[in-house]
VEXVEXBA-736762 format. One record per residue (C-alpha): residue number from 0; z, y, x. Coordinates in pm, 1 decimal, decimal comma. Last residue first. Layout:
+-----+----------+----------+----------+
!  nr !        Z !        Y !        X !
+-----+----------+----------+----------+
! NUM !        Z !        Y !        X !
...
+-----+----------+----------+----------+
END
This chain:
+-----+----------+----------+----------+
!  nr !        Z !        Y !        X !
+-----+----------+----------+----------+
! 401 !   6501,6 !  -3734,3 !  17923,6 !
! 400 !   6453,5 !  -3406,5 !  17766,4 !
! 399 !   6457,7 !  -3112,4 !  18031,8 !
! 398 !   6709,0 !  -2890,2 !  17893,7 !
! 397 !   6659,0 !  -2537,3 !  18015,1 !
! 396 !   6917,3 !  -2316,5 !  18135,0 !
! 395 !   6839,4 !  -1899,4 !  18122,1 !
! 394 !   6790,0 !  -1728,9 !  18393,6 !
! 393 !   7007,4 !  -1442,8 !  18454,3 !
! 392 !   6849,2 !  -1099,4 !  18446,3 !
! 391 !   6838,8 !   -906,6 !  18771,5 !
! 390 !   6889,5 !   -530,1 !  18714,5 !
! 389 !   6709,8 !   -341,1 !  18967,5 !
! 388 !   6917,7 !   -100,7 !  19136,1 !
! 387 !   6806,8 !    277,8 !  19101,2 !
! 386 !   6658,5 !    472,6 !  19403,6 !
! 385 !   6834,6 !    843,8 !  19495,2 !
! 384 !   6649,8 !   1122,7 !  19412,0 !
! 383 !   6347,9 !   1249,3 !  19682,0 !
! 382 !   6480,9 !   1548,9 !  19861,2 !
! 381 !   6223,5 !   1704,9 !  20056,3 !
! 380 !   6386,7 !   1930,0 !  20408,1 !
! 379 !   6399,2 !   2272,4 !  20474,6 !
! 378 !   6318,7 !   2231,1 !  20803,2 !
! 377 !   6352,7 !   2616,0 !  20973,5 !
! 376 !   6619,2 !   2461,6 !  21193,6 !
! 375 !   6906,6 !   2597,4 !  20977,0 !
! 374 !   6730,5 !   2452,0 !  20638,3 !
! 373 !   6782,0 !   2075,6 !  20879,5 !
! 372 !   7137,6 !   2164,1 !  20878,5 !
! 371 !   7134,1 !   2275,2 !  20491,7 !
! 370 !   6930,2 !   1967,0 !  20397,7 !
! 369 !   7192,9 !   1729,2 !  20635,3 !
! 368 !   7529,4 !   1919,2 !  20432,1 !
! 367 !   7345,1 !   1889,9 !  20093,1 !
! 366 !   7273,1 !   1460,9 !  20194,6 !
! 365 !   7669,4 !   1429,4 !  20213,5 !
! 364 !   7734,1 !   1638,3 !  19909,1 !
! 363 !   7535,8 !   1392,0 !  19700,2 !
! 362 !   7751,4 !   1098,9 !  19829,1 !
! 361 !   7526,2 !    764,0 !  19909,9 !
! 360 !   7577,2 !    452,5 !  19640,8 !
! 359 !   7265,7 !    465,9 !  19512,4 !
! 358 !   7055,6 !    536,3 !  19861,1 !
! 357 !   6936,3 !    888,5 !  19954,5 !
! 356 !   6624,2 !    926,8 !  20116,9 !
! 355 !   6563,8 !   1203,9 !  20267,9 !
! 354 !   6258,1 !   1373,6 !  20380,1 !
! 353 !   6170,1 !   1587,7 !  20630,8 !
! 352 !   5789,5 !   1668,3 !  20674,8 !
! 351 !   5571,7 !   1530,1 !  20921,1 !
! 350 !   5803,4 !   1403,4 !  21026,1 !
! 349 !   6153,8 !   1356,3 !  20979,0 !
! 348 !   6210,8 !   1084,3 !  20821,9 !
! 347 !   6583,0 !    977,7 !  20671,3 !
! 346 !   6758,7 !    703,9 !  20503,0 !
! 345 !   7055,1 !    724,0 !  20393,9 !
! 344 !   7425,6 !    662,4 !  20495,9 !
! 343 !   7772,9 !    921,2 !  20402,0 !
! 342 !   7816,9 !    712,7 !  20080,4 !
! 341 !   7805,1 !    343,7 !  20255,9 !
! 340 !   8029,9 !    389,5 !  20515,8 !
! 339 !   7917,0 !    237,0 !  20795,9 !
! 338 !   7794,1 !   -113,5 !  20836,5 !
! 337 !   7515,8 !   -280,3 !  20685,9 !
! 336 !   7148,6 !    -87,2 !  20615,7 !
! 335 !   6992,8 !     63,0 !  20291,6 !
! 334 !   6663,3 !    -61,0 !  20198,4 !
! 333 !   6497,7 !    246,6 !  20079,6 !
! 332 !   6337,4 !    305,7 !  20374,9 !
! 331 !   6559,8 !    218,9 !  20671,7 !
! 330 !   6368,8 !    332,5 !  20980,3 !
! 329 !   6539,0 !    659,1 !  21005,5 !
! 328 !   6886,5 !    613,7 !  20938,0 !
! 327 !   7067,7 !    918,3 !  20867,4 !
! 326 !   7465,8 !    889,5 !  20924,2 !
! 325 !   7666,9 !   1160,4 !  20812,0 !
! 324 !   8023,8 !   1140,0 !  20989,2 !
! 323 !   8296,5 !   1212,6 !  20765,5 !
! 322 !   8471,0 !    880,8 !  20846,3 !
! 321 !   8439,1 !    882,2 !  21180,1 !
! 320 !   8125,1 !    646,4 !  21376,0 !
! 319 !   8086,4 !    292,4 !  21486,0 !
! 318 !   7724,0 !    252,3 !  21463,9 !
! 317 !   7473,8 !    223,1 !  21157,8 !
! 316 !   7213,3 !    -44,8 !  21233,4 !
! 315 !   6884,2 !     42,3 !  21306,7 !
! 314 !   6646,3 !    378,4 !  21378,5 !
! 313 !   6980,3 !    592,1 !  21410,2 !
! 312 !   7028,8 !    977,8 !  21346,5 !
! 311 !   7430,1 !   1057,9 !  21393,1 !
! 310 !   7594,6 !   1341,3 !  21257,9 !
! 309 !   7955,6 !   1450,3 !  21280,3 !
! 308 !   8014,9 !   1291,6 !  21616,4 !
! 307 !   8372,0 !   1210,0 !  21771,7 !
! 306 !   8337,5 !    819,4 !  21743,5 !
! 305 !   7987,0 !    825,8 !  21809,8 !
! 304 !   8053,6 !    643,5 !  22167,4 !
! 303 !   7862,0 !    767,2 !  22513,4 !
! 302 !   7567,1 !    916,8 !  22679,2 !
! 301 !   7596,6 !   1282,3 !  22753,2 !
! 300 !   7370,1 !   1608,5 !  22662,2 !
! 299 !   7599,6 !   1897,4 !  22681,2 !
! 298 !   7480,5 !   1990,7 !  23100,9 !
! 297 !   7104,2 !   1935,1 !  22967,6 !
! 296 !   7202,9 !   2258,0 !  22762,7 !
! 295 !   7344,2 !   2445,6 !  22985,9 !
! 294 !   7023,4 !   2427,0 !  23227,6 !
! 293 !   6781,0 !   2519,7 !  22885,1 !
! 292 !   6996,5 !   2791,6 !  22848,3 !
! 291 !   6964,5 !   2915,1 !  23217,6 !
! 290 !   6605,1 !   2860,1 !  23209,3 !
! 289 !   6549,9 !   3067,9 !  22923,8 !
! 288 !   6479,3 !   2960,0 !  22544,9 !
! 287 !   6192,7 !   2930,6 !  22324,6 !
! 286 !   5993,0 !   3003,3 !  22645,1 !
! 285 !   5727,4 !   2771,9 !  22608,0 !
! 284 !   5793,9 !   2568,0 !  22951,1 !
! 283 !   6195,6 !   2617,2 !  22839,0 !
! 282 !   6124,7 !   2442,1 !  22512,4 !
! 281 !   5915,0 !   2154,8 !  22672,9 !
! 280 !   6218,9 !   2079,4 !  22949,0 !
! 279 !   6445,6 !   2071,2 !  22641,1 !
! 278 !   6218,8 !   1811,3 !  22475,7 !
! 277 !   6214,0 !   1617,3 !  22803,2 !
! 276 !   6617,0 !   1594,4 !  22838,7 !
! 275 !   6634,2 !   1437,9 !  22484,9 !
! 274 !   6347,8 !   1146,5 !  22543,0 !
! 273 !   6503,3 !   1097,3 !  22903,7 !
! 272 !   6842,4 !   1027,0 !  22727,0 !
! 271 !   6821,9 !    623,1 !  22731,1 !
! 270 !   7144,4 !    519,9 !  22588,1 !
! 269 !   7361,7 !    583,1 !  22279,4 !
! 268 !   7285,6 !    955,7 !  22360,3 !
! 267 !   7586,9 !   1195,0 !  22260,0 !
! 266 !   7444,2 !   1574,4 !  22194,1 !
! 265 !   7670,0 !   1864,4 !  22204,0 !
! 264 !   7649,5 !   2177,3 !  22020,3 !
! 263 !   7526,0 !   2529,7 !  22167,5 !
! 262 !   7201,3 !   2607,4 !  21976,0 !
! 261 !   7047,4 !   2472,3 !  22280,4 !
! 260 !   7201,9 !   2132,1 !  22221,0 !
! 259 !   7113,1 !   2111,7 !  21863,7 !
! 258 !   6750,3 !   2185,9 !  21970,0 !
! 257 !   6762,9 !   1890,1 !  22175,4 !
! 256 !   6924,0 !   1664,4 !  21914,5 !
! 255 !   6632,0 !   1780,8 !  21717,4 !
! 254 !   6316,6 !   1753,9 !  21943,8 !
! 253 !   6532,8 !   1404,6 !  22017,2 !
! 252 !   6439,5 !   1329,5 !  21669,1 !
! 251 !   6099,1 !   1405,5 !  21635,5 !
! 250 !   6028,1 !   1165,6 !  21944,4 !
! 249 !   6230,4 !    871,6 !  21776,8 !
! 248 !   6425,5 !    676,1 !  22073,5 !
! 247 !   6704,0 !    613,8 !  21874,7 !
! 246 !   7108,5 !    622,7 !  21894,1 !
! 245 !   7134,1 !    961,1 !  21897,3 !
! 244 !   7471,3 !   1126,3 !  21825,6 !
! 243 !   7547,7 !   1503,5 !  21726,4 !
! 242 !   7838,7 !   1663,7 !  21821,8 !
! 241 !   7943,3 !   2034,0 !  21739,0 !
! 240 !   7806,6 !   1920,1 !  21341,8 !
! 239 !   7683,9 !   2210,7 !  21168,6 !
! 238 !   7935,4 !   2350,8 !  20953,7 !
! 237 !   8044,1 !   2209,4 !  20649,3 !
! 236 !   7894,7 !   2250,5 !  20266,0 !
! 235 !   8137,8 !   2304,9 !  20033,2 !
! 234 !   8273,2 !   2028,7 !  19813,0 !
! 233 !   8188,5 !   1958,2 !  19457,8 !
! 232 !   7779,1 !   2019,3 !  19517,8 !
! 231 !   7552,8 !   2345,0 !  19416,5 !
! 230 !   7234,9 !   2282,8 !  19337,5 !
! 229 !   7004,3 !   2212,8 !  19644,4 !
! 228 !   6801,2 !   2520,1 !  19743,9 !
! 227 !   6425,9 !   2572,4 !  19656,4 !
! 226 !   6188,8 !   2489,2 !  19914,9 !
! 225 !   6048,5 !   2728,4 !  20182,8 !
! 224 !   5643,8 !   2640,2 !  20338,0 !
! 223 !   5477,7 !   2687,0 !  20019,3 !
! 222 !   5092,3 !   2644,0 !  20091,3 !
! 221 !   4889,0 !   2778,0 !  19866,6 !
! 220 !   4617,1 !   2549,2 !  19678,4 !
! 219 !   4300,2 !   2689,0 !  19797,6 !
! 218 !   4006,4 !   2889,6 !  19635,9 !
! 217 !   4169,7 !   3157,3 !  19499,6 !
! 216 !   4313,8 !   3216,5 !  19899,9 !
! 215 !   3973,0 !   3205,8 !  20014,4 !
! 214 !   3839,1 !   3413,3 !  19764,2 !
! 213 !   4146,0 !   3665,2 !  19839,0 !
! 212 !   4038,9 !   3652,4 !  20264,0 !
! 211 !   3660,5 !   3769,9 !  20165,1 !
! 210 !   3746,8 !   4017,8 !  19957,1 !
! 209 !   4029,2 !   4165,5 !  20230,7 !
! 208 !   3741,3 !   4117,2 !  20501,7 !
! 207 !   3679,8 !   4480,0 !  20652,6 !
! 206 !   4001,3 !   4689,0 !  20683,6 !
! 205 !   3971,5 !   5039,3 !  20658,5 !
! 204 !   4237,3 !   5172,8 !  20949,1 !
! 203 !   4369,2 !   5531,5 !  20842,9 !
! 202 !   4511,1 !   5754,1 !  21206,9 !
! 201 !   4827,0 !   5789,4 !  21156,8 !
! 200 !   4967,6 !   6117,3 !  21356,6 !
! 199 !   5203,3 !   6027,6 !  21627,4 !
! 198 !   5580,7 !   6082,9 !  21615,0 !
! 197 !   5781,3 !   6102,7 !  21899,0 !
! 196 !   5803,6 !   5955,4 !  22269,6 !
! 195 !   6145,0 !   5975,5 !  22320,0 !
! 194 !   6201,9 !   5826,8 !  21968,3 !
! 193 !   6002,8 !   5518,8 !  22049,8 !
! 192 !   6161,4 !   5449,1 !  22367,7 !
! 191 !   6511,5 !   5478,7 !  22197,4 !
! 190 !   6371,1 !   5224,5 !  21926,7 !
! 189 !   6315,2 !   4999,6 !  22245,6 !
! 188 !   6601,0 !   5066,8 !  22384,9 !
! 187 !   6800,8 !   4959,1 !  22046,0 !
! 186 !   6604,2 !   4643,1 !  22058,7 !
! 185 !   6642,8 !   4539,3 !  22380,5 !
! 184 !   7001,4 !   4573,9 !  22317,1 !
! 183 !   7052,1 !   4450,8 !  22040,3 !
! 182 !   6865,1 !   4154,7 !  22127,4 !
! 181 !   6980,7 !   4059,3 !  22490,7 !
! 180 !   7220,7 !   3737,6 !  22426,9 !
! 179 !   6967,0 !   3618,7 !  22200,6 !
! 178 !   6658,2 !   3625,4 !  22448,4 !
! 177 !   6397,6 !   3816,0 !  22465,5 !
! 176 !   6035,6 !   3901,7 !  22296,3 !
! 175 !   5845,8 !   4179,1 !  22375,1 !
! 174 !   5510,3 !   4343,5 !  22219,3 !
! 173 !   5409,3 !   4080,4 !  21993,4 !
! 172 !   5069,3 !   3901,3 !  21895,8 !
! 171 !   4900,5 !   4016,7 !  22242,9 !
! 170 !   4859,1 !   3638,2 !  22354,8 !
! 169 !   5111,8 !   3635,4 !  22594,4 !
! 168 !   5345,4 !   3794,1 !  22382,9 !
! 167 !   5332,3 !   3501,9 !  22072,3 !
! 166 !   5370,1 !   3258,5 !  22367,9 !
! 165 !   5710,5 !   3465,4 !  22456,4 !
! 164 !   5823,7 !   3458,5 !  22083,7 !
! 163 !   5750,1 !   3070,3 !  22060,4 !
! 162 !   5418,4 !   2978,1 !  21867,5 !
! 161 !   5328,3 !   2768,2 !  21598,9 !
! 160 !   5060,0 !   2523,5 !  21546,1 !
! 159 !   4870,2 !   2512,5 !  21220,5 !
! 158 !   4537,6 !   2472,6 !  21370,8 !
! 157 !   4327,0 !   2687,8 !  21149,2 !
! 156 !   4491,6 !   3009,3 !  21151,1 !
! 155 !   4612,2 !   3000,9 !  21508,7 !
! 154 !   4267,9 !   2881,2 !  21650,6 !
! 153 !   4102,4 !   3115,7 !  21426,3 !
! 152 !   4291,9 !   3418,9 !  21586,4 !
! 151 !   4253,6 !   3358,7 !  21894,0 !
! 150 !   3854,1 !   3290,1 !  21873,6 !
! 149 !   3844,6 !   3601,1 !  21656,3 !
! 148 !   4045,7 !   3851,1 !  21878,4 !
! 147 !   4425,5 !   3882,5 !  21909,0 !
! 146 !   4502,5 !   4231,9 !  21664,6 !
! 145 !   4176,7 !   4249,7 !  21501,5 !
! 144 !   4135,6 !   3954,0 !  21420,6 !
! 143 !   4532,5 !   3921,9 !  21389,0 !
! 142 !   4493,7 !   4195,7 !  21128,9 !
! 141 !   4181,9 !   4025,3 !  20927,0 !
! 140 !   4353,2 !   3691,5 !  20882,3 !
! 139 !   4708,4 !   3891,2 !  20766,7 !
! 138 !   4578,4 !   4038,1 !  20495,9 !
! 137 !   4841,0 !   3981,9 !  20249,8 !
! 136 !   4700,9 !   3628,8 !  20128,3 !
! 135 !   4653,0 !   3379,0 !  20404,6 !
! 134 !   4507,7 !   2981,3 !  20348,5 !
! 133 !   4781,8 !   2744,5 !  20456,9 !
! 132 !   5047,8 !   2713,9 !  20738,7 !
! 131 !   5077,6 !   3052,7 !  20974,9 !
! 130 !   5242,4 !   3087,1 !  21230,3 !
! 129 !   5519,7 !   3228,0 !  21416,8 !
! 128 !   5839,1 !   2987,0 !  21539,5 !
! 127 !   6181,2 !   3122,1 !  21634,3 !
! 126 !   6419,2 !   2790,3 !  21576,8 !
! 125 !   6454,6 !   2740,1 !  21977,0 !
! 124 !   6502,2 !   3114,7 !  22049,1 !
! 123 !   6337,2 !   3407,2 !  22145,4 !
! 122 !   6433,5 !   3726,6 !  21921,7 !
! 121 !   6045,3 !   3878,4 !  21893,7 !
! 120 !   5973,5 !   4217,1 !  21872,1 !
! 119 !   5667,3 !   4332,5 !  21669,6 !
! 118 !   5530,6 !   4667,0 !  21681,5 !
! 117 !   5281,4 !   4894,5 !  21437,4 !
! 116 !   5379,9 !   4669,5 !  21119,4 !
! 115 !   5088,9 !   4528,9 !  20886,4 !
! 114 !   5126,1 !   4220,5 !  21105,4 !
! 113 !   5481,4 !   4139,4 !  21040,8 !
! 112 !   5428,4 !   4127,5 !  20671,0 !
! 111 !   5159,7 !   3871,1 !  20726,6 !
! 110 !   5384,5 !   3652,9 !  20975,6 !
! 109 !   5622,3 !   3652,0 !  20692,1 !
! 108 !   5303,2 !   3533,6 !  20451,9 !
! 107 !   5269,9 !   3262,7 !  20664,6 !
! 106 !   5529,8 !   3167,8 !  20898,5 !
! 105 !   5798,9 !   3397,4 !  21041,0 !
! 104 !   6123,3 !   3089,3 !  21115,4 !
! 103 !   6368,3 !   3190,3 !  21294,0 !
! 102 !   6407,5 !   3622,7 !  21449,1 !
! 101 !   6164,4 !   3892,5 !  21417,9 !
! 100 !   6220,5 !   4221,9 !  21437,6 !
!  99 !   5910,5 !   4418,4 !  21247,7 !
!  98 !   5879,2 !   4765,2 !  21390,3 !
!  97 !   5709,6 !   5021,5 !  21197,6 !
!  96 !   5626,1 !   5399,1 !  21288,0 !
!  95 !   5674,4 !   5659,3 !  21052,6 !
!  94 !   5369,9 !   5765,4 !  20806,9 !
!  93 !   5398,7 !   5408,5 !  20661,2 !
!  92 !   5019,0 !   5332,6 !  20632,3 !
!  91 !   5079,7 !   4945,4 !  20786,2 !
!  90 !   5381,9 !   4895,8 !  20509,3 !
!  89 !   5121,8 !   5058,9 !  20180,0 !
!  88 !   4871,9 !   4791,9 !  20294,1 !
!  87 !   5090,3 !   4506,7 !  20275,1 !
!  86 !   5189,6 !   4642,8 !  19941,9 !
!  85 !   4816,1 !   4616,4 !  19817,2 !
!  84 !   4712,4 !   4274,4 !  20031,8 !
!  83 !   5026,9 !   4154,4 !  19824,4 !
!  82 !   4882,3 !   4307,7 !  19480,3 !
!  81 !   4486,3 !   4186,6 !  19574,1 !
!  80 !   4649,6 !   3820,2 !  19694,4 !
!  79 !   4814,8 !   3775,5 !  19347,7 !
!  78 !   4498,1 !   3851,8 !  19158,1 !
!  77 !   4319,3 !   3623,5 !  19346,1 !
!  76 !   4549,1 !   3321,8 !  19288,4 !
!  75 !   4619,6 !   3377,8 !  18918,6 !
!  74 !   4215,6 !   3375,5 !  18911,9 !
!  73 !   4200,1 !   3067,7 !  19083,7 !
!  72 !   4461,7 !   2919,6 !  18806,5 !
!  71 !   4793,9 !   2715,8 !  18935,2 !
!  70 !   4983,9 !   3054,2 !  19030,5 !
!  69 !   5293,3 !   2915,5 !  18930,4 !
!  68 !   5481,8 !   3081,4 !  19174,7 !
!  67 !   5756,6 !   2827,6 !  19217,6 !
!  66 !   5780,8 !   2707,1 !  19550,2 !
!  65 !   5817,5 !   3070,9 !  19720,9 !
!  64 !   5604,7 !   3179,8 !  19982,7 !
!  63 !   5640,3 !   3207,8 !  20373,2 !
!  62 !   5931,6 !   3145,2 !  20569,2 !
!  61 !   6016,2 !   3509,9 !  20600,5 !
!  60 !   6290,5 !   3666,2 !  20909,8 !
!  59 !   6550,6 !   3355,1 !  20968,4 !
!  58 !   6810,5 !   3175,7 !  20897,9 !
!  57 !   7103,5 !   3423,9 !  20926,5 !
!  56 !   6989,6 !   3641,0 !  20632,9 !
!  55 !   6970,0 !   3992,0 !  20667,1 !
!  54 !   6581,4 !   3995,0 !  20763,0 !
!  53 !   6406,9 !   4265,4 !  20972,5 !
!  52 !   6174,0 !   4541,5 !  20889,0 !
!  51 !   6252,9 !   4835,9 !  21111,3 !
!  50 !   6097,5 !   5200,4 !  20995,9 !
!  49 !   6086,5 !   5482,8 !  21252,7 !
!  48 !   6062,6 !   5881,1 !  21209,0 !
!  47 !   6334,1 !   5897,4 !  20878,6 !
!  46 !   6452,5 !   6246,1 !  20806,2 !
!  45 !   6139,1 !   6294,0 !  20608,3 !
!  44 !   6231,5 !   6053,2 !  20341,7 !
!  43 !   5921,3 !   6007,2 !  20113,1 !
!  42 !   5794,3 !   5704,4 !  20319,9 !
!  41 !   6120,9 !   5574,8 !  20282,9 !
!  40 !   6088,9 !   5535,3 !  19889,1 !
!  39 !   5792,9 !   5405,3 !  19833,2 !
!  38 !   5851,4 !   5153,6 !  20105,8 !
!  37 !   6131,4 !   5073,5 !  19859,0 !
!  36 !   5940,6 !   5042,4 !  19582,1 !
!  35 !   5687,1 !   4804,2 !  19774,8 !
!  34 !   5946,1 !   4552,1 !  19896,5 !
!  33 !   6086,0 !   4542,1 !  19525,4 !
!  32 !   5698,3 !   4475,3 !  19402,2 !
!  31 !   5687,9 !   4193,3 !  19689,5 !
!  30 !   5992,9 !   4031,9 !  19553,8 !
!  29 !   5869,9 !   4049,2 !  19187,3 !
!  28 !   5514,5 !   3916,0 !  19316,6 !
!  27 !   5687,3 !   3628,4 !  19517,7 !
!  26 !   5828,7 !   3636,8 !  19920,1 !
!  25 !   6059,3 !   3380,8 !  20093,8 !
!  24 !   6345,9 !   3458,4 !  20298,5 !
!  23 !   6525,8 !   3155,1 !  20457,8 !
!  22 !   6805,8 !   2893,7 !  20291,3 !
!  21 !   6644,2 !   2960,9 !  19976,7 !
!  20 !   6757,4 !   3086,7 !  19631,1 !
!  19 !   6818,3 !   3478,5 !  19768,4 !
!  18 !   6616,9 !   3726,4 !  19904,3 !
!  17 !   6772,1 !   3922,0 !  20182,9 !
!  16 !   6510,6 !   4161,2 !  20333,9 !
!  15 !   6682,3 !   4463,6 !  20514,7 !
!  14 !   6444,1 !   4782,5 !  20572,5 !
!  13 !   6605,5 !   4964,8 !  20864,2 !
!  12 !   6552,0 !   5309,9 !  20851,3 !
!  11 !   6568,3 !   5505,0 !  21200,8 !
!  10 !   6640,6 !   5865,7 !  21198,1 !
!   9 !   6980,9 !   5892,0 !  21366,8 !
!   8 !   7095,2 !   5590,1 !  21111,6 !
!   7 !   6976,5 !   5487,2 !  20797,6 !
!   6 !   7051,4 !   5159,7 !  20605,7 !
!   5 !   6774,3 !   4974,8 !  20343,1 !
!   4 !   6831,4 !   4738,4 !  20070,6 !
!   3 !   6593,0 !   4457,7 !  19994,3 !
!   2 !   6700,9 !   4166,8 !  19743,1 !
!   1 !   6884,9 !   4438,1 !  19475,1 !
!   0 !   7158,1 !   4367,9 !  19266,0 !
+-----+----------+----------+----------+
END
């Protein structure tokens, strides 16, 4: 079965990417060869004016590369960058016009894809982010130099920083980015706009710096920003959490209590809340969310008990909780707290990568429902295996001779 289907309607082709193996879509040779057959194949449709590029999978539009490429040889590296810069290439030549529809995380080589498109509309929301995270490979360096300017465009590329949908308009990387409630229908009137105005001949862009971009990439180690999903556990995984309790004063996690408040779940605060309310204030001033949604969700941010929370992120002891509550305890380490119950406890960081930390005695399928929250986030999170007890040997007597 095929990882990119396509669905036609009143001359509009939407191109659906829906690669399996990670929570979020993440691109290979063999996936990029399947992208480039079916480009093949709309371009020779000429019923089709307009081609949409979007992602069917809930998480999010491309998250970059996939962990295992193996390209561990320079010239593995180069030779991959000339066959994506090659199918990139065939998507911004399209004779329809291209709109890339954005939604989660659209780092990297996602970003990449969504460059070689004529339009790029953004869904704005609090796990949208665009940018890039290691050396580029598809041409995308040379399209947002041309696209943003150089200074722009370095200070993206090098920085690492990512940018909301309404930042990513401001600086001419996107044409129009709105909210969730509004994204059909922004994006059917913009399609509508399109047609009204109809086709326009193609006029053949050579692109100076491709050579220059696939040294680069040879040269550096490429940066894999999606990790491979867990393996499958007993139980199912659960929905996220509707209540999530925060019983530390950890900046990186009240950016995550607050983004589980915008998403529409509650947040319990075990005491000072200013941390949570200030993270929500920073997401409306970069307009991952509007200032109604960033009003409703200070309104679910309380201070209370745990007792009706399904995940709780503590810097100490573990709290009163429920019995299926996951607690992740972020200053534990590997020594694993008191209290609680002990399979539904480890230990936790979540900067600058996520990590957990899984104790001996903690439940796999516990620490598969936190990677597929944090996967939900655009945080696919680093699982190191769970830390063996020591054996003690007993000491043996000795006889001291009188």
């Amino acid at each position: 079965m095929g990882h990119v289907r396509v669905t036609t309607e009143y001359g509009t082709a939407t191109v659906w990417l829906d690669f399996s193996g990670e929570p979020v879509n993440a691109l290979d040779r063999a996936r990029l060869a399947e992208l480039e057959a079916t480009l093949e194949a709309v371009a020779a449709n000429p019923f089709v004016n307009i081609v949409v590029l979007r992602s069917a999978r809930p998480a999010g539009f491309c998250a970059g590369l996939r962990p295992d490429l193996g390209l561990t040889h320079p010239a593995d590296r180069a030779a991959f960058a000339y066959f994506g810069q090659r199918v990139a290439e065939r998507l911004a030549n399209l004779p329809q016009t291209t709109v890339a529809f954005l939604d989660g995380p659209v780092l990297g080589a996602g970003l990449e894809l969504a460059l070689a498109c004529d339009h790029r509309l953004v869904l704005s929301r609090i796990t949208t982010h665009l940018g890039f995270t290691g050396a580029t490979c598809l041409g995308g360096a040379v399209r947002l130099r041309r696209l943003v300017g150089a200074r722009g465009a370095d200070d993206l590329l090098t920085s690492g920083r990512t940018l909301s949908g309404r930042e990513a308009v401001r600086i001419g990387l996107a044409d129009h980015a709105f909210c969730e409630r509004r994204g059909k229908i922004e994006l059917r009137t913009f399609l509508d706009t399109l047609e009204r105005r109809g086709p326009r001949p193609r006029e053949r862009v050579e692109l100076v710096g491709l050579a220059a971009e696939r040294c680069a990439f040879a040269a550096a180690t490429p940066t894999v920003v999606a990790r491979p999903a867990l393996p499958p556990t007993l139980n199912p995984i659960p929905p996220f959490p509707g209540v999530i309790g925060l019983l530390t004063a950890d900046a990186d996690a009240a950016r995550f209590a607050a983004e589980a408040a915008l998403g529409g779940g509650r947040v319990v605060v075990g005491g000072d809340r200013t941390a949570v309310d200030a993270a929500i204030a920073a997401a409306r001033a970069r307009g991952f969310v509007t200032p109604l949604e960033a009003e409703q969700a200070t309104a679910r941010v309380t201070i209370g008990a745990f007792d009706r929370a399904g995940l709780v992120l503590t810097d100490g002891a573990v709290p009163a909780v429920g019995r299926r509550c996951v607690v992740g305890v972020l200053a534990a380490g590997r020594r694993q707290p008191t209290g609680g119950d002990a399979p539904r406890v480890f230990g936790v960081r979540l900067a600058p990568t996520p990590t957990l930390l899984p104790f001996p005695d903690t439940d796999p399928d516990a620490v598969a429902a936190l990677a597929a929250w944090l996967a939900a986030f655009g945080r696919p999170p680093h699982v190191v295996p769970a830390a063996r007890p020591v054996a003690v040997r007993p000491r043996r007597a000795t006889t001291i001779p009188a």
